[in-house]
PDB file of the backbone (N, CA, C, O) and the ligand in Angstrom, with CONECT records:
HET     ZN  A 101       1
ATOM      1  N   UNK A   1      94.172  70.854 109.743  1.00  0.00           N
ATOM      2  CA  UNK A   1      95.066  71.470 108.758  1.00  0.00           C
ATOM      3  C   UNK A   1      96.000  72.469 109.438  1.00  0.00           C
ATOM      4  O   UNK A   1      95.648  73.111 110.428  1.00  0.00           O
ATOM      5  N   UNK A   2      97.291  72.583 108.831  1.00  0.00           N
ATOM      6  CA  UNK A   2      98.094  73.061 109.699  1.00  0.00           C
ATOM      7  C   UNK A   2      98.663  74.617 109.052  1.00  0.00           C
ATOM      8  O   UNK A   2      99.487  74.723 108.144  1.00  0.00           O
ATOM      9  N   UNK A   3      98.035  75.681 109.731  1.00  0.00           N
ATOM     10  CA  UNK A   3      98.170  77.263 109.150  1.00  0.00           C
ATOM     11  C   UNK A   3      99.347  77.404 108.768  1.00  0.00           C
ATOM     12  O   UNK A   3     100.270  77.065 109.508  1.00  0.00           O
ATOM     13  N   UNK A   4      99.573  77.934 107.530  1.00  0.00           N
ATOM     14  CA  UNK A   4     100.611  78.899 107.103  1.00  0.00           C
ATOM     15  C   UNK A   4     101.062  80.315 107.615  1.00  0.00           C
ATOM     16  O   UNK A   4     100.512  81.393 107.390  1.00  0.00           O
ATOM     17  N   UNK A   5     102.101  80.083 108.296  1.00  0.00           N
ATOM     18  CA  UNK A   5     102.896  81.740 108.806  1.00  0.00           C
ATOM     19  C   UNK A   5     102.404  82.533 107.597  1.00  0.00           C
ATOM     20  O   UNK A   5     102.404  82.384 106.375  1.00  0.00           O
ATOM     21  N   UNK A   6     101.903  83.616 108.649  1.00  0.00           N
ATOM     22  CA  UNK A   6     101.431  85.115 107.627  1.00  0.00           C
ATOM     23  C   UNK A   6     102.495  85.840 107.826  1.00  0.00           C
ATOM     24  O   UNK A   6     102.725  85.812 109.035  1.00  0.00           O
ATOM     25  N   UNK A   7     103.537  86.698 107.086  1.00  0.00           N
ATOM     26  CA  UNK A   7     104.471  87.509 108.179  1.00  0.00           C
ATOM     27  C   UNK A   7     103.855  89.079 106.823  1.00  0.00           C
ATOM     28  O   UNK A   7     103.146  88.954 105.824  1.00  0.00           O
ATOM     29  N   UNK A   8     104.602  90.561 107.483  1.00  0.00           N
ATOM     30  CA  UNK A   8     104.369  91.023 106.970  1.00  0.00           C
ATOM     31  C   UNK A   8     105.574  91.795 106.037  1.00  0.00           C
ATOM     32  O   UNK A   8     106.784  91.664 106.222  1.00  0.00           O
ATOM     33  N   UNK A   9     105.012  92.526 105.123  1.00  0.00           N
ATOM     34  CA  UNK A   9     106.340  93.126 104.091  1.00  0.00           C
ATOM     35  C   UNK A   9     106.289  94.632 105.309  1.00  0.00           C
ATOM     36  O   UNK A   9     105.338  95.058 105.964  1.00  0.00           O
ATOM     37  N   UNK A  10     107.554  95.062 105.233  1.00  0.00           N
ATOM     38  CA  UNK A  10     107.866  96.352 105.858  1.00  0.00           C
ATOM     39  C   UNK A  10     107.532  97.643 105.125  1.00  0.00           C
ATOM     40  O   UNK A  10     107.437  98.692 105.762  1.00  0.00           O
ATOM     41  N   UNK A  11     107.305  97.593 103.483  1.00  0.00           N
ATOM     42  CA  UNK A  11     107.360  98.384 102.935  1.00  0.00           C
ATOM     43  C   UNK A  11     105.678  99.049 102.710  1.00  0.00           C
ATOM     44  O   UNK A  11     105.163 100.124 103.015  1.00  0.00           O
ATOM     45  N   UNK A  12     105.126  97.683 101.958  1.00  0.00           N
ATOM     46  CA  UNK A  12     103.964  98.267 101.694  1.00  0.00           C
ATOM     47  C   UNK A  12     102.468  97.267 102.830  1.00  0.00           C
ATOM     48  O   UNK A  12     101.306  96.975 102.550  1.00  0.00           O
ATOM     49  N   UNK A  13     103.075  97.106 103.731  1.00  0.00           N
ATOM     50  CA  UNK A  13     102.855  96.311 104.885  1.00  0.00           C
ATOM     51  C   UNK A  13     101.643  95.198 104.620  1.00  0.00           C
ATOM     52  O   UNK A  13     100.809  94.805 105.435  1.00  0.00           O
ATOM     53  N   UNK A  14     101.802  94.830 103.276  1.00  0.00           N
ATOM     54  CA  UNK A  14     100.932  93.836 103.016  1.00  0.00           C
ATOM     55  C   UNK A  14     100.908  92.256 103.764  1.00  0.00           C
ATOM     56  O   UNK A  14     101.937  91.598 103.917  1.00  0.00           O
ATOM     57  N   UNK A  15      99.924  91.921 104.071  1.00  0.00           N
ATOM     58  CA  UNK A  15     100.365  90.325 104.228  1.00  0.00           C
ATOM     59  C   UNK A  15     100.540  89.141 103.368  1.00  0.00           C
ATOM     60  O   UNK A  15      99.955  89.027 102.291  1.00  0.00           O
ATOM     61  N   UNK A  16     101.334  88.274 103.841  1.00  0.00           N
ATOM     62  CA  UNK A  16     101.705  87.570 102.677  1.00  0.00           C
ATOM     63  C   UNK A  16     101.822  86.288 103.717  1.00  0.00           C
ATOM     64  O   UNK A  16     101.555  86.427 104.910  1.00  0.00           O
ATOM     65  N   UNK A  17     102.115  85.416 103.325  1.00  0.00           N
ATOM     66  CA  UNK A  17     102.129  84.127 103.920  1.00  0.00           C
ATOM     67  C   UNK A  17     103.890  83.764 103.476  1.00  0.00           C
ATOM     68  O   UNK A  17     104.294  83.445 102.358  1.00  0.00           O
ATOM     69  N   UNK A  18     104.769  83.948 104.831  1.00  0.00           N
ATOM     70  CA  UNK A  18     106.102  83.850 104.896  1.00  0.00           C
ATOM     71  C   UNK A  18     106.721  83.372 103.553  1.00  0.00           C
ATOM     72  O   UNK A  18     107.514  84.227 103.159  1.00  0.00           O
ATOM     73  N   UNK A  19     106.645  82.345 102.738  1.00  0.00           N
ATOM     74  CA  UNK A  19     107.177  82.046 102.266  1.00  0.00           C
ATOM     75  C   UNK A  19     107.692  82.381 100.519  1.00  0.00           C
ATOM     76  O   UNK A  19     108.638  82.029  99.813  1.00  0.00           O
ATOM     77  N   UNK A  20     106.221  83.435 100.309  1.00  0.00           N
ATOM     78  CA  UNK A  20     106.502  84.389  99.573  1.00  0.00           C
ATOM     79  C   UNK A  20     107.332  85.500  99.542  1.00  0.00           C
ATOM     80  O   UNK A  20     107.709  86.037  98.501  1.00  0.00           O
ATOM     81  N   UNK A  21     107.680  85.924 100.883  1.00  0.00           N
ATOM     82  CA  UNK A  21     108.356  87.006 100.991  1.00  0.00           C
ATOM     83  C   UNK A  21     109.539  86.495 101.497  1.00  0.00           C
ATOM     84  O   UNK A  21     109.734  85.441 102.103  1.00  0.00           O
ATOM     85  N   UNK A  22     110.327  87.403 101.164  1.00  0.00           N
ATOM     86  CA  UNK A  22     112.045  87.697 101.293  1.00  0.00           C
ATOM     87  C   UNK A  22     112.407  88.028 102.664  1.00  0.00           C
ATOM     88  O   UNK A  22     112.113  89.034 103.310  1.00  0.00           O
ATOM     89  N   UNK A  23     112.909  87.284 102.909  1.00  0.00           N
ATOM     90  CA  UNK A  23     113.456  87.701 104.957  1.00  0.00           C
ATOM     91  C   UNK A  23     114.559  87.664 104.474  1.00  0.00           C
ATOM     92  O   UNK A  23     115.120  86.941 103.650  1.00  0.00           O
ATOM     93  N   UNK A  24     115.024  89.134 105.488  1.00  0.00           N
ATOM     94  CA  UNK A  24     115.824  90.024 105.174  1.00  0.00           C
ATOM     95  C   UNK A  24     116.439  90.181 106.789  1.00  0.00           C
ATOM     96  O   UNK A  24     115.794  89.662 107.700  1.00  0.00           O
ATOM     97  N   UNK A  25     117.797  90.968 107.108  1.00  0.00           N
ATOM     98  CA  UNK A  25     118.341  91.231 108.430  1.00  0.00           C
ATOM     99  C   UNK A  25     119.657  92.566 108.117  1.00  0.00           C
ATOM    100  O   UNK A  25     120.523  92.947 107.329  1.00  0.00           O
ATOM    101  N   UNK A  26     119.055  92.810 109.257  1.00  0.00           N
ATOM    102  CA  UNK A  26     120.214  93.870 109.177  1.00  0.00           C
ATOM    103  C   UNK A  26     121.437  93.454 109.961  1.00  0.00           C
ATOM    104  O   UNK A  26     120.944  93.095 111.031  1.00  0.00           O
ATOM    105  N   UNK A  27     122.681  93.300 110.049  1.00  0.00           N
ATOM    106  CA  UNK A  27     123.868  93.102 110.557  1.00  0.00           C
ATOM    107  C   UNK A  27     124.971  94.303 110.251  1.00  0.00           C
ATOM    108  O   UNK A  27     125.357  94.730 109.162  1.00  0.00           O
ATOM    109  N   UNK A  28     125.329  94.685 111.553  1.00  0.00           N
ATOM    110  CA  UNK A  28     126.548  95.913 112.365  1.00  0.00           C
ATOM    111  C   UNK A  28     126.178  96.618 111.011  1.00  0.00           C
ATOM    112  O   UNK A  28     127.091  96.660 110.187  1.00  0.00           O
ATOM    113  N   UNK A  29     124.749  97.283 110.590  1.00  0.00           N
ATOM    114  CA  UNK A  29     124.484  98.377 110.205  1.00  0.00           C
ATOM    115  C   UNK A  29     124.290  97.678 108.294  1.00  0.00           C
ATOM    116  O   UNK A  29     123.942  98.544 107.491  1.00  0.00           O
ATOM    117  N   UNK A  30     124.407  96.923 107.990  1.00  0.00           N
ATOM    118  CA  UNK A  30     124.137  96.292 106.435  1.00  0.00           C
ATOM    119  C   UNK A  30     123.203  95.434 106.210  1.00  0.00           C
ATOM    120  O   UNK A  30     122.783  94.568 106.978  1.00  0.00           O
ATOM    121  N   UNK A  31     122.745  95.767 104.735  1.00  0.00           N
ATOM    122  CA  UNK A  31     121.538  94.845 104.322  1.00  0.00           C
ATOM    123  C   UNK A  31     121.961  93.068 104.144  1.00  0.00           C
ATOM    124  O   UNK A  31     122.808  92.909 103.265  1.00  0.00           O
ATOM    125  N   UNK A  32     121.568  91.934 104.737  1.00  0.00           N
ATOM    126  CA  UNK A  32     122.385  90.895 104.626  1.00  0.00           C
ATOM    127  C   UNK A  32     120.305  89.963 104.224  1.00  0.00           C
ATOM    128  O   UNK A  32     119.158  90.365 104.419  1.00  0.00           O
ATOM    129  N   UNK A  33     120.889  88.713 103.647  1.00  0.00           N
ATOM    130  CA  UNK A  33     119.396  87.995 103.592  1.00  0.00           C
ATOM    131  C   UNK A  33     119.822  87.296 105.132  1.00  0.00           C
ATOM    132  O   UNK A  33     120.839  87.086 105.793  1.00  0.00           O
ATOM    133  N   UNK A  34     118.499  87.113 105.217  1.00  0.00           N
ATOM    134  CA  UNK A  34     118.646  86.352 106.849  1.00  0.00           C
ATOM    135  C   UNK A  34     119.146  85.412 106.859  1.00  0.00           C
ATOM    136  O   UNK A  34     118.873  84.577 105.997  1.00  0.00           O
ATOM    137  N   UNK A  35     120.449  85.062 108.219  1.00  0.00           N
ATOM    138  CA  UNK A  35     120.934  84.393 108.969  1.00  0.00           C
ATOM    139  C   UNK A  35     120.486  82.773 109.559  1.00  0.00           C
ATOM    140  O   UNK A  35     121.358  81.904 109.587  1.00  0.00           O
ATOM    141  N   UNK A  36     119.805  82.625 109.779  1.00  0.00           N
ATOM    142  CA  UNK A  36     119.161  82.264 110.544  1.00  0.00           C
ATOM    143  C   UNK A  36     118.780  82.497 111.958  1.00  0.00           C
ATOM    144  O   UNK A  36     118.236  81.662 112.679  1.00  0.00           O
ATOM    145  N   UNK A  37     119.179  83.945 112.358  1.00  0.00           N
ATOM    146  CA  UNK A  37     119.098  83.938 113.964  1.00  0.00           C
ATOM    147  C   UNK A  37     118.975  85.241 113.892  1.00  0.00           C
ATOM    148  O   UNK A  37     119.550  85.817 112.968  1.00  0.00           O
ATOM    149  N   UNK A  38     118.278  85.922 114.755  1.00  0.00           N
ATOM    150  CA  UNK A  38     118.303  87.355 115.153  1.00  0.00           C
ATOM    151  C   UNK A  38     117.179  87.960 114.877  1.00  0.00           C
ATOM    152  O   UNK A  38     116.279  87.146 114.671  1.00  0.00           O
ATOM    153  N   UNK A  39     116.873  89.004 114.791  1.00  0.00           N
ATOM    154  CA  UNK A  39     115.702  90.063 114.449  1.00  0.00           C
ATOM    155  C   UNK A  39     115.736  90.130 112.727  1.00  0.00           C
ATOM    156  O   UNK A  39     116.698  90.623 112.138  1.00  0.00           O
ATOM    157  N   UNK A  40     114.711  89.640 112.112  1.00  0.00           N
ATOM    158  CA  UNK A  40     114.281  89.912 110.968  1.00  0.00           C
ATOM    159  C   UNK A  40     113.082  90.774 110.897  1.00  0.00           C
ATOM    160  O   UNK A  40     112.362  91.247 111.777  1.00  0.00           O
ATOM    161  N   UNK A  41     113.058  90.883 108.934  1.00  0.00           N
ATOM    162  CA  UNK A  41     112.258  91.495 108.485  1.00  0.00           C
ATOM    163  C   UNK A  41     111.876  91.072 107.152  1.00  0.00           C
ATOM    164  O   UNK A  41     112.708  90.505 106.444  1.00  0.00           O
ATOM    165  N   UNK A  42     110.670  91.297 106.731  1.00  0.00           N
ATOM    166  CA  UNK A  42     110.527  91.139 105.123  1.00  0.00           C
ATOM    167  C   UNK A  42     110.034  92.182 104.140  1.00  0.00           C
ATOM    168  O   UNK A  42     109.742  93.370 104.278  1.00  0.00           O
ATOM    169  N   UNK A  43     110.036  91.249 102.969  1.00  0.00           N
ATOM    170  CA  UNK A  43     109.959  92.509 101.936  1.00  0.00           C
ATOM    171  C   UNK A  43     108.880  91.077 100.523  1.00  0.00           C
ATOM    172  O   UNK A  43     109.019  89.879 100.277  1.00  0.00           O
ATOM    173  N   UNK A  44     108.005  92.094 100.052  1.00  0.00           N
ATOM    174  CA  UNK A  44     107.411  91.350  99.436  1.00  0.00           C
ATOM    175  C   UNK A  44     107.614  91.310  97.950  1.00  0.00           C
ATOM    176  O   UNK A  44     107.553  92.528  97.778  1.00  0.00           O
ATOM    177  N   UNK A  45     107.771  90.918  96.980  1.00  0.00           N
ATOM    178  CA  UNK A  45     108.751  90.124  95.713  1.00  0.00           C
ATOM    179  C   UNK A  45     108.226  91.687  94.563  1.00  0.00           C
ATOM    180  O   UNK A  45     108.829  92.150  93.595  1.00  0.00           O
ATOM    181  N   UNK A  46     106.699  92.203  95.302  1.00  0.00           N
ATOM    182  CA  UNK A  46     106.456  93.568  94.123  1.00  0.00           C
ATOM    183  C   UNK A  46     107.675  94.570  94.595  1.00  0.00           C
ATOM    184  O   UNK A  46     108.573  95.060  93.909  1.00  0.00           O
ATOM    185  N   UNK A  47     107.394  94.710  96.023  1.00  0.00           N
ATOM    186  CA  UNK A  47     108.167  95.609  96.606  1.00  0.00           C
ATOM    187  C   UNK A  47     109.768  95.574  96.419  1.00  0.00           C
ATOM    188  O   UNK A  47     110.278  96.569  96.934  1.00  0.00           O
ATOM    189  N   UNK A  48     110.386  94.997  96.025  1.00  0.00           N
ATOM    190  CA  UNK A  48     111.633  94.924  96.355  1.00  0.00           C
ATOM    191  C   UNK A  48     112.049  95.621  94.635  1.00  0.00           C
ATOM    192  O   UNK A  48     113.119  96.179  94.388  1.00  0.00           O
ATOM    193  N   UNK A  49     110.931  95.412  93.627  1.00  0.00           N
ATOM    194  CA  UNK A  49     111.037  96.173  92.785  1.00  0.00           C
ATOM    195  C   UNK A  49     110.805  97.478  92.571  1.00  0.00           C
ATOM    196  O   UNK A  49     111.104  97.929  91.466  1.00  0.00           O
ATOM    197  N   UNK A  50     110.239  98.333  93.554  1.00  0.00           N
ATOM    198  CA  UNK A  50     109.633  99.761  93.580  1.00  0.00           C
ATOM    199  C   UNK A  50     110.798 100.448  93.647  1.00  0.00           C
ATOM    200  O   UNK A  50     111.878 100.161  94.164  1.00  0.00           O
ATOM    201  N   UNK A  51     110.348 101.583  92.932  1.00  0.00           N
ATOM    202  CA  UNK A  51     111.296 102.637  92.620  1.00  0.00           C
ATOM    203  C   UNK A  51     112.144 102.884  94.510  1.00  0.00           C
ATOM    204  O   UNK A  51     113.315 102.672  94.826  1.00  0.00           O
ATOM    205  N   UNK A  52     110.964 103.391  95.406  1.00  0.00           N
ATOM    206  CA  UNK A  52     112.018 103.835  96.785  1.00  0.00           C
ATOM    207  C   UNK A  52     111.864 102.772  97.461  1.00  0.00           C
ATOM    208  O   UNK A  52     110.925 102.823  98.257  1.00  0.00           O
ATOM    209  N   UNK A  53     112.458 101.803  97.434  1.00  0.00           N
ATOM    210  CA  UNK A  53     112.764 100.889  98.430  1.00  0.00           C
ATOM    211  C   UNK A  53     113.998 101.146  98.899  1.00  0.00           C
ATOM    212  O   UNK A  53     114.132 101.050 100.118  1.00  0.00           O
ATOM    213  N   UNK A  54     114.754 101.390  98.381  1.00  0.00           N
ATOM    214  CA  UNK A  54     115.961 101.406  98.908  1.00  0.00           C
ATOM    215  C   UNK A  54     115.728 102.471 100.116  1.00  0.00           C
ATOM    216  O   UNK A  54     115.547 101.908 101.196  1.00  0.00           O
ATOM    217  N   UNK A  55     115.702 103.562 100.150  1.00  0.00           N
ATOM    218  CA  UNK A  55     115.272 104.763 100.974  1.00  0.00           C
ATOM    219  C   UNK A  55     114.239 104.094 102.004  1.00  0.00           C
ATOM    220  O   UNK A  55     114.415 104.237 103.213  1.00  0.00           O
ATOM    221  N   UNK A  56     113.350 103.491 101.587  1.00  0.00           N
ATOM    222  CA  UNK A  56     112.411 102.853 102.870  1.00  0.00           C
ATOM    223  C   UNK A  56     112.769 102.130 103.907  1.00  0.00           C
ATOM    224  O   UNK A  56     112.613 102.380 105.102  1.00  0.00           O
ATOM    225  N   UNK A  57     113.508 100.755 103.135  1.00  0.00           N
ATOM    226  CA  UNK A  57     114.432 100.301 103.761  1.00  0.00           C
ATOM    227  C   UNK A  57     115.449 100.666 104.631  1.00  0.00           C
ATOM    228  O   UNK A  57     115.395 100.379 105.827  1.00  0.00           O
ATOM    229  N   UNK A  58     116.547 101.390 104.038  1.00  0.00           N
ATOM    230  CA  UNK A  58     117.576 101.840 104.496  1.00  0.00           C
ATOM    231  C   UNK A  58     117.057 103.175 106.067  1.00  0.00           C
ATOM    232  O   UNK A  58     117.420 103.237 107.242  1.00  0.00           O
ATOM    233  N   UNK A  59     116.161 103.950 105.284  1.00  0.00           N
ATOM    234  CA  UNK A  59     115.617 104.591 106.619  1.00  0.00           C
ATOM    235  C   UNK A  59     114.928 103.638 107.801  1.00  0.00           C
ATOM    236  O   UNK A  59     115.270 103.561 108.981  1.00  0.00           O
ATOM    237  N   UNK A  60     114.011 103.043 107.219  1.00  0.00           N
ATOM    238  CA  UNK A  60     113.212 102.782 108.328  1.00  0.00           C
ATOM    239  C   UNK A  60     114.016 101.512 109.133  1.00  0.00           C
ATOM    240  O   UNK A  60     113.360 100.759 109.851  1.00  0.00           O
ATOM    241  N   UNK A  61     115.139 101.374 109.001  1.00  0.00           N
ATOM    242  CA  UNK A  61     115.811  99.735 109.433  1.00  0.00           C
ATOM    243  C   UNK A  61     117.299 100.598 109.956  1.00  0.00           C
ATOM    244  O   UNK A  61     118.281 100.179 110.569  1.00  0.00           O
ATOM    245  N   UNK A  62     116.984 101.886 109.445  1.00  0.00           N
ATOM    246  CA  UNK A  62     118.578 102.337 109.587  1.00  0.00           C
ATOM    247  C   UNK A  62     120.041 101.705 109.279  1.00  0.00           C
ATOM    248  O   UNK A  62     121.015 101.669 110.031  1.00  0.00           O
ATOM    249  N   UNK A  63     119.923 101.260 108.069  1.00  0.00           N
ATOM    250  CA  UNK A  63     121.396 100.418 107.330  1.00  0.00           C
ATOM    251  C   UNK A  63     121.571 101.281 106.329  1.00  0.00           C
ATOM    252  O   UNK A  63     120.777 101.961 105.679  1.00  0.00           O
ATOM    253  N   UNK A  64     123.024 101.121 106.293  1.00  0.00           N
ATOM    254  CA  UNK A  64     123.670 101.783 104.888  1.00  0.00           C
ATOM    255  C   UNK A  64     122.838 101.659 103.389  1.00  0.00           C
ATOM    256  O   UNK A  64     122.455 100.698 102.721  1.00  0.00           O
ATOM    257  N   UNK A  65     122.800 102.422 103.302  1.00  0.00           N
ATOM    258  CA  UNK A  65     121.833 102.871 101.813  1.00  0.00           C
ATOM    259  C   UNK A  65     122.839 102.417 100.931  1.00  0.00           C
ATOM    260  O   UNK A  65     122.172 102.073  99.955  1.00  0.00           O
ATOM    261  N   UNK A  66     124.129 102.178 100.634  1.00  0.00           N
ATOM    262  CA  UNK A  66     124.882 101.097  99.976  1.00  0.00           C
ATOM    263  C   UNK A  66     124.830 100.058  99.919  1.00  0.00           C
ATOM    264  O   UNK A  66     125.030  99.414  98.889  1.00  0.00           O
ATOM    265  N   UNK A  67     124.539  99.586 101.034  1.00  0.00           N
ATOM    266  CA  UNK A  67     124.211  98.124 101.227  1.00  0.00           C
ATOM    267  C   UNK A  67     122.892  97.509 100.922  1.00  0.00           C
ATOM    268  O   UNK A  67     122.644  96.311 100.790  1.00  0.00           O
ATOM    269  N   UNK A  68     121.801  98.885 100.800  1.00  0.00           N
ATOM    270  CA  UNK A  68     120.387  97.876 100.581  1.00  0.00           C
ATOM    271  C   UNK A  68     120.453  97.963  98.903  1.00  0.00           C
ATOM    272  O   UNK A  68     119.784  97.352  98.069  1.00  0.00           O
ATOM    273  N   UNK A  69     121.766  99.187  98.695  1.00  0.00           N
ATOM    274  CA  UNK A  69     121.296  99.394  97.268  1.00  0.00           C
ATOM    275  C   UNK A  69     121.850  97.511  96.044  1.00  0.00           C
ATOM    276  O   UNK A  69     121.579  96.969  94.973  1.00  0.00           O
ATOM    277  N   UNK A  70     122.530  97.367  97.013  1.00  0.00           N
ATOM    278  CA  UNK A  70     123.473  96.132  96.456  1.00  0.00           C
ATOM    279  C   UNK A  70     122.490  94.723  96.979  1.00  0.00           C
ATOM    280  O   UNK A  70     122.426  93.808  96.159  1.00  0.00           O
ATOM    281  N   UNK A  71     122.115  94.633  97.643  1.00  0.00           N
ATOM    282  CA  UNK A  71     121.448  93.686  98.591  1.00  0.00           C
ATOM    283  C   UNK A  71     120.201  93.474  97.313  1.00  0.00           C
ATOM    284  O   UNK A  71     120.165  92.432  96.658  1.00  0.00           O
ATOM    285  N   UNK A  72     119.078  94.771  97.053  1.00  0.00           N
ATOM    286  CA  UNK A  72     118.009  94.527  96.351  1.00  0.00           C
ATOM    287  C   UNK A  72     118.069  94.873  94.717  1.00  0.00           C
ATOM    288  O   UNK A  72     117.139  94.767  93.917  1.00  0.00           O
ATOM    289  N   UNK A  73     119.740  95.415  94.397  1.00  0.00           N
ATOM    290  CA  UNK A  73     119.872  95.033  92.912  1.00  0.00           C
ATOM    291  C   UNK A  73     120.063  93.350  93.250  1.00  0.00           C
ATOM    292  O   UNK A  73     119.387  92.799  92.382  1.00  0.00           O
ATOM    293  N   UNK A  74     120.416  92.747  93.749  1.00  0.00           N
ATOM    294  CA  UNK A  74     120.772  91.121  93.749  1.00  0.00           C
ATOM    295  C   UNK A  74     119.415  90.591  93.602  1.00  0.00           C
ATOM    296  O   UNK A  74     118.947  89.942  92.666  1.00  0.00           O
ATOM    297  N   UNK A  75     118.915  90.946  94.589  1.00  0.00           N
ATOM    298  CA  UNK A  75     117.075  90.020  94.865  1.00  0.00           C
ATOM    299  C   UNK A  75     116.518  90.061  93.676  1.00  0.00           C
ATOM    300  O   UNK A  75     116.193  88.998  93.148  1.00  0.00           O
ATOM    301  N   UNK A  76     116.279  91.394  92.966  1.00  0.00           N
ATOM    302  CA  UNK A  76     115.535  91.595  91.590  1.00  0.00           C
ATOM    303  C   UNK A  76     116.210  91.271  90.489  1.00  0.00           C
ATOM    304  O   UNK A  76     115.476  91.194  89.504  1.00  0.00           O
ATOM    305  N   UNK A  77     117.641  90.992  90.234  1.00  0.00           N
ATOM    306  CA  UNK A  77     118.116  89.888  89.207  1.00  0.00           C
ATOM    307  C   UNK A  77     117.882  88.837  88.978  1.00  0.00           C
ATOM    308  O   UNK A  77     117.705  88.278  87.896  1.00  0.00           O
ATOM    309  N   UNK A  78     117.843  88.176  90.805  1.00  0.00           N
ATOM    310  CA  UNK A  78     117.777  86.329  91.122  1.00  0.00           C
ATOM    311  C   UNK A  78     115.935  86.163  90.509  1.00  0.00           C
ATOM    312  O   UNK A  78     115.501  85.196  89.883  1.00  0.00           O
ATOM    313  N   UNK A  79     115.306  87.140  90.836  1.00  0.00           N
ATOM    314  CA  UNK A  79     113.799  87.090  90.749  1.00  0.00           C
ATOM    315  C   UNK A  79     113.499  87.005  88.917  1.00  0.00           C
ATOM    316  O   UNK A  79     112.605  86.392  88.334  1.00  0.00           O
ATOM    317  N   UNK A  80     114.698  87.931  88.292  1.00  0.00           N
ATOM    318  CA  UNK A  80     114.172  87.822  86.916  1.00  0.00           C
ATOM    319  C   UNK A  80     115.024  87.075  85.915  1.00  0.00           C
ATOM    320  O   UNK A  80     114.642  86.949  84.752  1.00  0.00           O
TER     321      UNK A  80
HETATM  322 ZN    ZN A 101     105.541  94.925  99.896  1.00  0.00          ZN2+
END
């Protein structure tokens, strides 16, 4: 049987098995969904609803706090 990628959420560093969670990238300083290429990250589908994500994000990834604010109002619309 062939394992499922575990990756982890950045926020509340749970594990999740990749395909639940949201891969995410930062590009020349903005929140973008991943590319396909480069240094990612994820975020897990509770988390992206929590009150400080944005601040978690935006600090701990260092991107414009405009940009994650726009990036994860989008995710939690598409989600509901
Ligand atoms: Zn999480």
């Amino acid at each position: 049987m062939k394992s499922k990628p575990i990756r982890m959420c950045i926020a509340c560093r749970k594990r999740e098995r990749q395909q639940e969670l949201i891969r995410l990238q930062k590009d020349q300083g903005n929140l973008i969904r991943y590319s396909g290429k480069g240094r990612s990250f994820y975020l897990c589908t509770k988390c992206i609803e929590g009150q400080h994500i944005t601040k978690i994000v935006a600090g701990r990834e260092k991107i414009d706090i405009k940009s994650v604010e726009e990036l994860i109002k989008e995710l939690v619309s598409v989600k509901n």
